[in-house]
N, C-alpha and C positions, 0 to 999 in steps of 0.2 A: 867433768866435761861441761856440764850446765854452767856451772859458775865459771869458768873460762870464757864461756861465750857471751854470758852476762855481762861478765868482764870488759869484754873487746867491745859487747855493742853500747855501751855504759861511756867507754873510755872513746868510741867514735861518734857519737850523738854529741859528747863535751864538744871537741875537739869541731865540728861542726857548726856547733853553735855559737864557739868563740872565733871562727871564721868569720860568718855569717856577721856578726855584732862588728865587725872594724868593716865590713864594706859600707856599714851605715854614713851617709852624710850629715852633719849637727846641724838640725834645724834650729831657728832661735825663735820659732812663733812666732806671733803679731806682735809683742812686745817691743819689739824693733821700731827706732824711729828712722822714717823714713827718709828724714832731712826736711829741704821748704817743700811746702807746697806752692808756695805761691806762684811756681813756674806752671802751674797749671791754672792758674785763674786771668782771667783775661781783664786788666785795668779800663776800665770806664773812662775818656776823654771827658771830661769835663767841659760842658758847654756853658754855663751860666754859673755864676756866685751872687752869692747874697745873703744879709742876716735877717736873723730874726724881727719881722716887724713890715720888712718891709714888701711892697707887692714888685713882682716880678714877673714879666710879660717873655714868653717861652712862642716866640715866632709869633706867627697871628693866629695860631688856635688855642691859645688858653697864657692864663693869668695865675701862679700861684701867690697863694703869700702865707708866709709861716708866722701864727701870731707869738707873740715872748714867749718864749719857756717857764715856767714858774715849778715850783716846787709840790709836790702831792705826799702824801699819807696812801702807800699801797693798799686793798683791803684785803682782809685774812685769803682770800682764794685768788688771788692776783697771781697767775702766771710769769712766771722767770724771773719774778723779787724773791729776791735773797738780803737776810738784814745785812745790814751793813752798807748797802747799793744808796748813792744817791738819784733818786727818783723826779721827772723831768716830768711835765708834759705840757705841751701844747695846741694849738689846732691848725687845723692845715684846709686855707679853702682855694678851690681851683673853679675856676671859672672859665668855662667852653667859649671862646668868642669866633670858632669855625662853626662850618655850615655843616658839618656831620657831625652825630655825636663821637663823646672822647670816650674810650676805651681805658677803664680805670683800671682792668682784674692783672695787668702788670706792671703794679705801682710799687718799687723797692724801696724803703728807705734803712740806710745803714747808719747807726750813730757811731763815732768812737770820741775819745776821750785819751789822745797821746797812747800813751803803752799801758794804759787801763780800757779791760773789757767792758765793755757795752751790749745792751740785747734791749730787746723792746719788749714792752710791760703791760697784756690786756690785763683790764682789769674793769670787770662788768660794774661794779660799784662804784667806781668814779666813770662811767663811760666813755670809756677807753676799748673800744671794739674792734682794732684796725680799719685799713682803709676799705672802702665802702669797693663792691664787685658790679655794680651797676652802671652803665655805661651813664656820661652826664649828655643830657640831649642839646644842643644847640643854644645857643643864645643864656644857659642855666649853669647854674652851680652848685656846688655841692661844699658842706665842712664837715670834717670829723677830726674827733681828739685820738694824739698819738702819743703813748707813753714809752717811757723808756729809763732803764737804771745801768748806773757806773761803779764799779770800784774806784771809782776819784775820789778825789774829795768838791765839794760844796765851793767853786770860783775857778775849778780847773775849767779849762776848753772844752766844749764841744762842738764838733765838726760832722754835719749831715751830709752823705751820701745818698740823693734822693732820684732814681731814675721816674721819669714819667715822658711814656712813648719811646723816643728815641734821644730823649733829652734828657742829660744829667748835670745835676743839683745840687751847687755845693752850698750848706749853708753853716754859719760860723755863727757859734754866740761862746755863751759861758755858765755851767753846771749852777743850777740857784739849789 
């Protein structure tokens, strides 16, 4: 009698359990791509173009000018260089010519390089610090060097995505 009953509760717990297992839904985890995103990012109007070298007047409060791009040697602790990257950098000075100070701490700049990744490159041993957080006061200026590496190669495109205030930045040169 025991083992009958062992039996039936043995043979109803299976039977329970392989119920139970097909009401599951198949999750596919995160591994799933989600498609573009880019329908979630909002494009920046481009207000101003410009290349390398030249100075470029952003309404009447401020002057940027991007000086050439040239070529660097990363050093060993230089963030987001990966070998292989060609390695950019330049300086970037902006010049307050309003009567209040300019408000630097939301200053973007995006590189790309066609359909090779791009990122920006501190790098305390060539200083290369990003942009500077200190508002520029009136009538003054400010430069700092801004680095940056590509999976391109050495003569492809680069193209700066540079917002400063409400003003966005296109600048074009070419990977040295």
């Amino acid at each position: 009698m025991k083992t009958n009953t062992l039996l039936r509760s043995t043979v109803a717990a299976s039977l329970l359990i392989l119920a139970l297992t097909g009401c599951a839904k198949e999750t596919t985890g995160l591994n799933t791509n989600p498609g573009s995103t880019s329908d979630l990012v909002d494009e920046a109007t481009v207000t101003a173009t410009t290349g390398f070298g030249a100075p470029l007047s952003l309404g009447s409060n401020a002057v940027v000018t991007f000086a050439e791009n040239t070529s660097f040697t990363p050093g060993a602790y230089a963030s987001n260089y990966q070998k292989g990257m060609v390695a950019n950098k330049f300086d970037v000075t902006i010049e307050n010519k309003g009567t209040e100070a300019l408000d630097l701490s939301s200053i973007s700049i995006t590189p790309s390089s066609e359909d090779h990744n791009c990122t920006d490159i501190l790098d305390g041993d060539n200083n290369i610090n990003g942009a500077p957080t200190e508002p520029i006061a009136a009538g003054s200026s400010t430069t700092f060097t801004y680095g940056l590496g590509c999976t391109a190669k050495v003569g492809g495109p680069l193209v700066l995505s540079v917002s400063i205030g409400t003003d966005v930045v296109s600048v074009t040169g070419t990977l040295k």
